[in-house]
C-alpha positions in Angstrom: 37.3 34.9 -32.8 39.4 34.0 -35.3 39.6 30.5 -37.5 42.8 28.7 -38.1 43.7 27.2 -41.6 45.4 23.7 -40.4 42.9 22.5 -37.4 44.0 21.2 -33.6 46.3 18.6 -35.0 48.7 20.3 -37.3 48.6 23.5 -34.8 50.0 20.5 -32.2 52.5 18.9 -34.5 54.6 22.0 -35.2 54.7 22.9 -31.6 57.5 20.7 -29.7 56.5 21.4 -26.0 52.7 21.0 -25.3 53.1 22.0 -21.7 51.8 24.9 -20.4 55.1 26.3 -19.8 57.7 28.1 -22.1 61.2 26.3 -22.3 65.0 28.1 -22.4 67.5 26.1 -23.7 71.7 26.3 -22.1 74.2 24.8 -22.8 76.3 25.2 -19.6 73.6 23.9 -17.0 70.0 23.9 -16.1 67.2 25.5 -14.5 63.5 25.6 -13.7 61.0 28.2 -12.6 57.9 29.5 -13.3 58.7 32.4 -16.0 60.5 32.7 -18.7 62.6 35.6 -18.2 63.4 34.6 -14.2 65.2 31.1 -15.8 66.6 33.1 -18.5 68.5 35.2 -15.5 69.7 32.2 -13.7 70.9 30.8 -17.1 72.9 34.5 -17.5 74.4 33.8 -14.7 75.7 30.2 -15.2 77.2 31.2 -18.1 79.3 34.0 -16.6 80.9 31.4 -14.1 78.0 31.4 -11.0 77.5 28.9 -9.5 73.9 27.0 -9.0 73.2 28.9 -5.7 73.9 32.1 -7.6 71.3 31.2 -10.3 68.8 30.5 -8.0 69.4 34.2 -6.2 68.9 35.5 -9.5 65.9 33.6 -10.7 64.4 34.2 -6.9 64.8 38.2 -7.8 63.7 37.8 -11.0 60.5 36.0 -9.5 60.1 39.1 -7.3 59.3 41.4 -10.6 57.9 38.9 -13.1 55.2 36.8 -10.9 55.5 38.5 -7.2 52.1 36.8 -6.2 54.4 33.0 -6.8 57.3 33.9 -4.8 57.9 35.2 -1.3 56.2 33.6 2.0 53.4 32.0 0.1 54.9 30.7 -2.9 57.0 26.9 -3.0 60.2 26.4 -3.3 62.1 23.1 -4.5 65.6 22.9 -4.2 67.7 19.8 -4.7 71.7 20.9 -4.3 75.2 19.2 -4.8 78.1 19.9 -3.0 81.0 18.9 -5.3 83.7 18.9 -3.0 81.6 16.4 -0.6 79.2 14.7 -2.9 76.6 15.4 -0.8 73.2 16.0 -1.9 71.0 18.5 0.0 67.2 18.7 -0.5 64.9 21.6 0.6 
């Protein structure tokens, strides 16, 4: 056990994201997943010139080491995707 100097509120107010989930910041694009590290891949990869289907390859593999019990035939997968050269919007 350990006691913390400030109390719940202060401990709140210097930390921007409350959610149970860590956030990764780009500058080139966006993801989302589960971990961490597997949105940090999919960023790498944006920023090298992928596309958003490559990032999504990579944050998948990723998935496979960080959290193998969230991906694979029991996990969920949300995809939303543009097509550029149609405009059209795909949804899975």
């Amino acid at each position: 056990m350990f006691k913390s100097e400030g109390g719940a509120e202060k401990s709140h107010a210097r930390r921007p994201d409350r959610g149970g989930r860590s956030t990764v910041f780009g500058t080139r694009g966006a993801v989302a997943c589960e971990h961490p590290s597997a949105a940090l891949a999919g960023l790498r990869v944006l920023d090298e010139g992928g596309t958003a289907a490559d990032a999504c390859v990579a944050m998948a593999a990723a998935m496979a080491v960080v959290g193998p019990m969230a991906t694979g035939m029991g996990g969920d997968a949300f995809l939303l995707f543009y097509e550029a050269d149609t405009g059209r919007v795909l949804g899975a």
